[in-house]
VOBA-1610 file (N, C-alpha, C; in pm, whole numbers, padded with zeros to 5 digits, always signed):
BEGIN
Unk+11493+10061+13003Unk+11597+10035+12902Unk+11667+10164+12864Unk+11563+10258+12818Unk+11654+10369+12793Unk+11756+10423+12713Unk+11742+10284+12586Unk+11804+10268+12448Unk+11762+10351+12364Unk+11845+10427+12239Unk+11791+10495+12134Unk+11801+10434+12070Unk+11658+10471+11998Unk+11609+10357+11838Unk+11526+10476+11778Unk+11553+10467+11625Unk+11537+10550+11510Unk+11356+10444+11465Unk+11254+10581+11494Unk+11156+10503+11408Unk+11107+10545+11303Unk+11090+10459+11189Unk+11043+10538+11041Unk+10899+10558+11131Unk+10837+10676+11081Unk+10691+10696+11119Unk+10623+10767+11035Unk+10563+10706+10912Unk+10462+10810+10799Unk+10385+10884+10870Unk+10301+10799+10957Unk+10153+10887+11029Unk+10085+10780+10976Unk+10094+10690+10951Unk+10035+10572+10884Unk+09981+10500+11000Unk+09877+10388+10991Unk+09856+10288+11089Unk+09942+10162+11150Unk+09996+10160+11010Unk+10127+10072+11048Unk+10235+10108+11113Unk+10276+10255+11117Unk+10372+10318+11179Unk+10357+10366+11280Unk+10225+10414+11325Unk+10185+10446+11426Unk+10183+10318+11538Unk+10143+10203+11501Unk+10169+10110+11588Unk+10270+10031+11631Unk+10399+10062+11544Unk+10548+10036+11577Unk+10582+10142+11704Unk+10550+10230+11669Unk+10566+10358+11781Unk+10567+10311+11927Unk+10435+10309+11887Unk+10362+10210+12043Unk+10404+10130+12072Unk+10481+09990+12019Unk+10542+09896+11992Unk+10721+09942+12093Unk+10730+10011+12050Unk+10862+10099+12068Unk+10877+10124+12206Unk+10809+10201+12203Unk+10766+10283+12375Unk+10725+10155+12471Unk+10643+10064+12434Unk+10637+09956+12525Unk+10762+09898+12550Unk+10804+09910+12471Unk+10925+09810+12502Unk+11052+09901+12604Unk+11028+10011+12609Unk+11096+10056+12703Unk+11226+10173+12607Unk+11205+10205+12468Unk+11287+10228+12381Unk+11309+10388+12409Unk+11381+10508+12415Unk+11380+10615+12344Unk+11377+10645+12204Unk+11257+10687+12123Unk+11235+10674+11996Unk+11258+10837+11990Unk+11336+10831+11838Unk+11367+10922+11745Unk+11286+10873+11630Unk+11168+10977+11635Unk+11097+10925+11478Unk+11153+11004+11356Unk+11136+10960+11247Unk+11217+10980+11077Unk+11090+10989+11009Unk+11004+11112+10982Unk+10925+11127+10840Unk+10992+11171+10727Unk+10936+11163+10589Unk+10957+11183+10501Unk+10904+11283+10452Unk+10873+11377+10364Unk+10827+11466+10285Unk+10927+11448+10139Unk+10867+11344+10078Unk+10903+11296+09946Unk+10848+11317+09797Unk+10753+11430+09827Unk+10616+11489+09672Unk+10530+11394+09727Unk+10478+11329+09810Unk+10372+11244+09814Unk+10265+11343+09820Unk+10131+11257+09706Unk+10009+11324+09729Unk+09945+11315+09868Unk+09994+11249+09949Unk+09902+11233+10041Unk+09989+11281+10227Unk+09997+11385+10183Unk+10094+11513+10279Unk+10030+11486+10421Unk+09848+11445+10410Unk+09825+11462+10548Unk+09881+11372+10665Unk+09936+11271+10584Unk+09999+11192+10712Unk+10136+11261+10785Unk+10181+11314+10727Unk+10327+11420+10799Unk+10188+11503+10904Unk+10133+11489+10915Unk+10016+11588+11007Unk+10008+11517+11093Unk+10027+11416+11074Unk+09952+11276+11130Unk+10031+11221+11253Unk+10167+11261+11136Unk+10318+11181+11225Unk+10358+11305+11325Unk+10357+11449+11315Unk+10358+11549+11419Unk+10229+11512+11502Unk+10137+11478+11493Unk+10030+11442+11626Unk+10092+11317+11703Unk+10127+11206+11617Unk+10147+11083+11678Unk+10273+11111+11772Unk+10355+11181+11742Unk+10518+11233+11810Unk+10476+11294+11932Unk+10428+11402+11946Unk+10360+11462+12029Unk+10284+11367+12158Unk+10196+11357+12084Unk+10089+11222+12165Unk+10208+11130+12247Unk+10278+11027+12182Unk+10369+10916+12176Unk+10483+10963+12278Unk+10517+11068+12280Unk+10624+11134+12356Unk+10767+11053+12289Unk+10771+11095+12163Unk+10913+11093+12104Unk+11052+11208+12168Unk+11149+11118+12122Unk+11288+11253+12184Unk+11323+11350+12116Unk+11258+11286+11960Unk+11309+11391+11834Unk+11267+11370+11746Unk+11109+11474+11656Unk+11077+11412+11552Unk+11157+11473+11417Unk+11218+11419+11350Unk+11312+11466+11215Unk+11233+11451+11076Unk+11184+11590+10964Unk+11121+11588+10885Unk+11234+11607+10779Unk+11267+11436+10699Unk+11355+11472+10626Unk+11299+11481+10462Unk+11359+11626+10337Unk+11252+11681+10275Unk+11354+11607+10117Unk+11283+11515+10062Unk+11335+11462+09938Unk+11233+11438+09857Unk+11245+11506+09737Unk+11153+11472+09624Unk+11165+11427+09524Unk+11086+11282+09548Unk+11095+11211+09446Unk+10977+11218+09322Unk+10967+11377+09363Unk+10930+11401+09252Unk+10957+11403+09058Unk+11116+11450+09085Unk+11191+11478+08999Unk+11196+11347+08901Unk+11140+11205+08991Unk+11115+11042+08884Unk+11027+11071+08876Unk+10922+11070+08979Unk+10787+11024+08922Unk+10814+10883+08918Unk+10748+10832+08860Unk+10742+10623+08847Unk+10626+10578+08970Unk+10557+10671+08984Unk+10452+10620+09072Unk+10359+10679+09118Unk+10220+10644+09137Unk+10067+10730+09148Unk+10063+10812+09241Unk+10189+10777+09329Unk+10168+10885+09477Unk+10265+10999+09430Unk+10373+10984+09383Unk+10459+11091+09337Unk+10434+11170+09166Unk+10335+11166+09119Unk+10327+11189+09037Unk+10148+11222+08991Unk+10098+11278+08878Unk+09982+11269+08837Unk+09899+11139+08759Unk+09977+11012+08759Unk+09926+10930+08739Unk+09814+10875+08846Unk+09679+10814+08826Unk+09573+10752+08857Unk+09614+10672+08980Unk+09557+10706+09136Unk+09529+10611+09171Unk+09439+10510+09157Unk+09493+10338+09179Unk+09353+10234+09169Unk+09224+10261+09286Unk+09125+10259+09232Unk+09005+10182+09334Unk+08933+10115+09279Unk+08868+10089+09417Unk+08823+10012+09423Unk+08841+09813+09370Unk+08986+09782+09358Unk+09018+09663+09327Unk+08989+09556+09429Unk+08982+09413+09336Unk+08897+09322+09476Unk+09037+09275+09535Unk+09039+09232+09641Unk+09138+09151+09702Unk+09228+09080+09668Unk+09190+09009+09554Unk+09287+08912+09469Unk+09385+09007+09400Unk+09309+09141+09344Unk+09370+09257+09288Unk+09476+09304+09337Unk+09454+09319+09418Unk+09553+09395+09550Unk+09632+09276+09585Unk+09635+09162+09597Unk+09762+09121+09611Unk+09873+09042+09537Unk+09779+09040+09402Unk+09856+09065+09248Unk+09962+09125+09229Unk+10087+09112+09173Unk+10147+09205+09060Unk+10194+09317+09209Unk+10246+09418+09127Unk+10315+09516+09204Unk+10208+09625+09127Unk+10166+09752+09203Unk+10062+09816+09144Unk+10179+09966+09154Unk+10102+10032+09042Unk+10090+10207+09025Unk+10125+10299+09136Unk+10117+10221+09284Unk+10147+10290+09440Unk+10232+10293+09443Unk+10327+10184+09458Unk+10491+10158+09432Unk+10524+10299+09414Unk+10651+10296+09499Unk+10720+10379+09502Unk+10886+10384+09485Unk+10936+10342+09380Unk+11057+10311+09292Unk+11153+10330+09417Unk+11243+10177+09503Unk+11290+10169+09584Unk+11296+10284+09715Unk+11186+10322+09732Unk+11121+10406+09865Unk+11179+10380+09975Unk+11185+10241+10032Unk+11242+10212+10159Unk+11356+10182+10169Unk+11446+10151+10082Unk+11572+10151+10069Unk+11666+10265+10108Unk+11557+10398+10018Unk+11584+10537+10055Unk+11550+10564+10187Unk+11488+10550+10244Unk+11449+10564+10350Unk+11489+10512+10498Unk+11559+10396+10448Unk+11627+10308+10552Unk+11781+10313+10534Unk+11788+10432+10418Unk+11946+10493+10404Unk+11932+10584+10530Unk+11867+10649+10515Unk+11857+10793+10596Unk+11868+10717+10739Unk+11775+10631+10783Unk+11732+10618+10916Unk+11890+10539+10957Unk+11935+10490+10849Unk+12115+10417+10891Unk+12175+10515+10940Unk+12167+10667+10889Unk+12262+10749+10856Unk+12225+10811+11033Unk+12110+10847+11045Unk+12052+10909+11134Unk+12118+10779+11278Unk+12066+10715+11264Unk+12077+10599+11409Unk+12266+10606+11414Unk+12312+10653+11303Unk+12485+10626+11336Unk+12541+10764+11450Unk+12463+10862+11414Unk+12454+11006+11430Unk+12421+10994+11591Unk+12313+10931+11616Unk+12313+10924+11754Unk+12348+10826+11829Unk+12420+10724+11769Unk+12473+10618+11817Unk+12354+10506+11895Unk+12231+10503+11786Unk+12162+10368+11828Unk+12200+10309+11767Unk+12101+10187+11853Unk+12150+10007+11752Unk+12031+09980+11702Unk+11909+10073+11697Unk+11848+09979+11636Unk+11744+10061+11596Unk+11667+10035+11481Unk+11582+10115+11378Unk+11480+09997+11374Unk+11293+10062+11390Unk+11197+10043+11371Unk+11131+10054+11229Unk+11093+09950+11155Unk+10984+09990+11045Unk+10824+09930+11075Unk+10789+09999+10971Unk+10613+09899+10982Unk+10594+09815+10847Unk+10677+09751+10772Unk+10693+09716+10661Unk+10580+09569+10720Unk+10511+09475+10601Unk+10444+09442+10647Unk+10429+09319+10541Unk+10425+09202+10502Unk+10486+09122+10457Unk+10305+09043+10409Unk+10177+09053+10495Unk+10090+08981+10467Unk+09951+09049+10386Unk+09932+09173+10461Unk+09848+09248+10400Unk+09877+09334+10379Unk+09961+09351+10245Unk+10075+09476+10161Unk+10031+09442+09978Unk+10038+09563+09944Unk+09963+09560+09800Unk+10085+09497+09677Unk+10190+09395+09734Unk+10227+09343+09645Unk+10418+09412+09614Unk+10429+09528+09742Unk+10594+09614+09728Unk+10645+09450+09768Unk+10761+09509+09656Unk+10875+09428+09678Unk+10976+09454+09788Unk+10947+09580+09836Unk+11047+09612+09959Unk+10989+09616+10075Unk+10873+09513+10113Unk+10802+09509+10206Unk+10821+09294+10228Unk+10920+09280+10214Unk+10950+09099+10247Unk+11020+09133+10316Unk+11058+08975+10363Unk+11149+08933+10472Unk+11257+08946+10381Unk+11255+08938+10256Unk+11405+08878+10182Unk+11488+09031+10168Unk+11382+09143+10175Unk+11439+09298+10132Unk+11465+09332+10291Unk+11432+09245+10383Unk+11469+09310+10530Unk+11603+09250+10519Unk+11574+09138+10517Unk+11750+09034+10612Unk+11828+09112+10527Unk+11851+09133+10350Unk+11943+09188+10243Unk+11964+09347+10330Unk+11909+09423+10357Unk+11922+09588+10401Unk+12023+09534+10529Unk+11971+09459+10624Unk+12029+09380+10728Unk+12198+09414+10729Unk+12247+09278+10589Unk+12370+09299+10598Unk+12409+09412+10533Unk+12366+09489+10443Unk+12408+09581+10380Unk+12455+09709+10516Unk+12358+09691+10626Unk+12412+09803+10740Unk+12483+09715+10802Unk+12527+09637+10762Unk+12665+09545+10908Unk+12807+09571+10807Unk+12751+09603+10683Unk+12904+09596+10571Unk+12908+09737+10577Unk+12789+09867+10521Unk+12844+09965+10481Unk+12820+10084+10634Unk+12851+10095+10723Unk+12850+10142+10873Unk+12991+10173+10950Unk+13019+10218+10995Unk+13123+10264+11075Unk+13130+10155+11150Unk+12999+10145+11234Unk+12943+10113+11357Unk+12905+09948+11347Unk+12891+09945+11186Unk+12868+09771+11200Unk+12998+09716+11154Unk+13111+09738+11065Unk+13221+09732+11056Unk+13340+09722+11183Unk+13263+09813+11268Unk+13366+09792+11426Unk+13309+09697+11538Unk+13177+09623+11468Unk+13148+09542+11535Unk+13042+09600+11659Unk+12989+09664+11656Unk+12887+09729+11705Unk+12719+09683+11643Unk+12723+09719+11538Unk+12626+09704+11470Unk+12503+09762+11500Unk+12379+09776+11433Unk+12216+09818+11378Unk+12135+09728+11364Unk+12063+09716+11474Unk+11943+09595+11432Unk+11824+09623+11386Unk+11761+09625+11224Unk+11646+09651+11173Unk+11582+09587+11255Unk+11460+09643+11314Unk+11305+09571+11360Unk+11208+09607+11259Unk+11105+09483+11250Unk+10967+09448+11155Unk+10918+09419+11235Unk+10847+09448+11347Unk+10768+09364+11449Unk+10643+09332+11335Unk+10603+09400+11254Unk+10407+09404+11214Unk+10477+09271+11055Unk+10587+09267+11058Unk+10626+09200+10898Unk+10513+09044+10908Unk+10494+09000+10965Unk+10403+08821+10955Unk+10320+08861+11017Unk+10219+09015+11047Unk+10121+09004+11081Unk+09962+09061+11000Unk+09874+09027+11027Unk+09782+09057+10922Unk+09729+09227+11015Unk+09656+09307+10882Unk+09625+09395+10971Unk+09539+09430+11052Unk+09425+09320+11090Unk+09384+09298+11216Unk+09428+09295+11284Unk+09510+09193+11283Unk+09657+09146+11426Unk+09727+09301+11472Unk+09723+09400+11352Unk+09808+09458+11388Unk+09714+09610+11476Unk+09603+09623+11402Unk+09541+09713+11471Unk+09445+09648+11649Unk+09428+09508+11623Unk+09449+09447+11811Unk+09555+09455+11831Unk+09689+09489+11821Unk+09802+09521+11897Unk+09778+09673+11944Unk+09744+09717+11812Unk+09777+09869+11870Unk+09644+09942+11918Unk+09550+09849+11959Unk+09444+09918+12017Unk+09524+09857+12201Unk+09570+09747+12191Unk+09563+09723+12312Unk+09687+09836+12410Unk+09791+09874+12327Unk+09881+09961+12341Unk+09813+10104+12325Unk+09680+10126+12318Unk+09643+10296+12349Unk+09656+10390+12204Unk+09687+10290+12079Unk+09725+10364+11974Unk+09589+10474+11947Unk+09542+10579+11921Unk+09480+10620+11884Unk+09478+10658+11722Unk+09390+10536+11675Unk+09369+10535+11497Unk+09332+10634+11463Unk+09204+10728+11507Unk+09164+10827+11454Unk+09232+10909+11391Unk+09408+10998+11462Unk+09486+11079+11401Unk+09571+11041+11299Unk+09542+10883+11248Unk+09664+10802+11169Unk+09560+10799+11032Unk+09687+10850+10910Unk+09634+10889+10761Unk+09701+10801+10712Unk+09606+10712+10637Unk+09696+10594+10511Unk+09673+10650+10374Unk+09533+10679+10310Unk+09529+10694+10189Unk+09572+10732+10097Unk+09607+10657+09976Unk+09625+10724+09888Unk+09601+10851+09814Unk+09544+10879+09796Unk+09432+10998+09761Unk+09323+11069+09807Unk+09397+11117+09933Unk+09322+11202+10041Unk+09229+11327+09969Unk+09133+11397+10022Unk+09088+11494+09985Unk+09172+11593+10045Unk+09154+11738+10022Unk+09264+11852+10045Unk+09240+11856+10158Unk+09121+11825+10261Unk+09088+11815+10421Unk+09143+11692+10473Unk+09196+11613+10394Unk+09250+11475+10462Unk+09194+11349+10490Unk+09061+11394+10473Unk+09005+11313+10459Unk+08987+11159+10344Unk+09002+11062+10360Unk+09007+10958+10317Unk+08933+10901+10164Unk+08991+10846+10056Unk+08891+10825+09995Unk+08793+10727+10031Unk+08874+10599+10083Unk+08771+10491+10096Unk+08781+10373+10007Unk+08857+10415+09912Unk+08861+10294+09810Unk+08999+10266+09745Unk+09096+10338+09802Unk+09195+10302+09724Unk+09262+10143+09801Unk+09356+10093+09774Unk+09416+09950+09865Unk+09452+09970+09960Unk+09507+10062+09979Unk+09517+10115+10148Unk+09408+10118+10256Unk+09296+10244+10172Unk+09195+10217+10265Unk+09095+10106+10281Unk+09066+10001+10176Unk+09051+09877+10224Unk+09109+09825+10253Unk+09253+09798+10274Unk+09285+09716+10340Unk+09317+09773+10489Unk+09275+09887+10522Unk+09277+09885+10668Unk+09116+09910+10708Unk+09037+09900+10622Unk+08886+09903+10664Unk+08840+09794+10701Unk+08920+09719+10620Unk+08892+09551+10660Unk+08964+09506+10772Unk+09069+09512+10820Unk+09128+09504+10927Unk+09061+09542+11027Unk+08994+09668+11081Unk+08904+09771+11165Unk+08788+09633+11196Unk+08698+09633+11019Unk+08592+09532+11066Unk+08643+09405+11070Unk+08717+09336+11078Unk+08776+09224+11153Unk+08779+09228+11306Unk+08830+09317+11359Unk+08797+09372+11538Unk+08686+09388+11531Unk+08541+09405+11439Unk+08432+09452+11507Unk+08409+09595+11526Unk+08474+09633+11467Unk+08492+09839+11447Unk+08477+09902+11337Unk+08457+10012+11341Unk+08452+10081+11227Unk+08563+10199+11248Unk+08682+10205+11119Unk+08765+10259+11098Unk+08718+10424+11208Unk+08810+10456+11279Unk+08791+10608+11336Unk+08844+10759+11239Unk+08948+10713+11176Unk+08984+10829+11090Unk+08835+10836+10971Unk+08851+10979+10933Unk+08768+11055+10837Unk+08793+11032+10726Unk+08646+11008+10653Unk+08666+10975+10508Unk+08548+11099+10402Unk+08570+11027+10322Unk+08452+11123+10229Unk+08327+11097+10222Unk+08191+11166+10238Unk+08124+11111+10257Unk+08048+11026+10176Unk+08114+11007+10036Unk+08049+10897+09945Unk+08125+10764+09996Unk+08242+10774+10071Unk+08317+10664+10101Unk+08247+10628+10279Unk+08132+10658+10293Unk+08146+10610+10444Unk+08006+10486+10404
//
């Protein structure tokens, strides 16, 4: 194929397996990290291994801090949750939230994919086992959708940008048997909230259960590093 496509890539598990997702499909990927004040920096570590590894064309570290709001546990000194049960986690919108994050983020990757003249931009947004973001539905995909067919050079002249969600209706089992079968290597991929200063994992925040549980759903035990009260 030999198409350019813009991929958001935290260093996350979810992003890491769009990657893979990407490259199977025959795509030239340009990955898009963020460096936004997030406490949890080790995944930009994560997303330079996965680029590398993945054989991206261009990884782009774009540097915005949303620090300056705050409005959320990752950008700010407010408390992350643990240890909440399941029902918890998919309650309510929690303290993680990150005050329209992907909106911002899927500005940039518009801006970026116009720049090199792709049609089409990758997320790992995830619609089933997600702690409750509102910018993680189908209804905040199709809406971003037309918003890049109205405000675009390129979708205005009838060209257009096609957002992809491949992982959006899948659970994250489904999604880590995809990306084991695609060669993803989990070990270098950082989700947590509240990493230790080595990167290592807490273990309990909603992130890391909900991809611990995913892992033991395959019959595995998570490969990335945690703390050792969390193993």
């Amino acid at each position: 194929m030999n198409q350019k496509a813009v991929v958001l890539l935290s260093g996350g598990l979810d992003s890491a397996t769009v990657l893979a997702i990407v490259k199977s499909r025959g795509y030239t990927p340009y990955a898009l990290s963020f460096r936004y004040g997030q406490r949890h920096e080790a995944e930009l570590q994560a997303a330079k291994i996965l680029s590398s590894r993945l054989g991206v064309a261009d990884h782009v570290v774009a540097e915005i801090d949303l620090r300056i709001f705050g409005g959320s546990a990752l950008t700010s000194d407010m408390e992350v949750p643990k240890g909440r049960s399941e029902a918890e986690i998919g309650g309510g919108i929690p303290v993680t939230y990150v005050p329209a994050r992907n909106t911002i983020f899927l500005s940039y990757a518009l801006a970026y994919a116009e720049v090199l003249s792709a049609k089409d931009i990758f997320l790992g947004i995830n619609a089933l086992d997600y702690s409750g973001y509102p910018d993680c539905r189908p209804e905040y995909l199709a809406a971003f959708q037309n918003l890049a067919n109205l405000a675009t050079r390129i979708g205005v002249e009838g060209q257009g940008v096609t957002i992809h969600a491949p992982l959006l209706q899948m659970s994250k089992a489904e999604i880590i048997s995809l990306g084991l079968r695609l060669g993803v290597d989990y070990s270098v991929t950082r989700s947590c909230y509240d990493p230790a200063p080595d990167g290592a994992s807490c273990g309990t925040c909603d992130a890391c259960q909900l991809r611990r549980a995913g892992f033991l759903k395959n019959g595995l035990s998570d490969p990335a590093p945690y703390k050792v009260s969390a193993a």
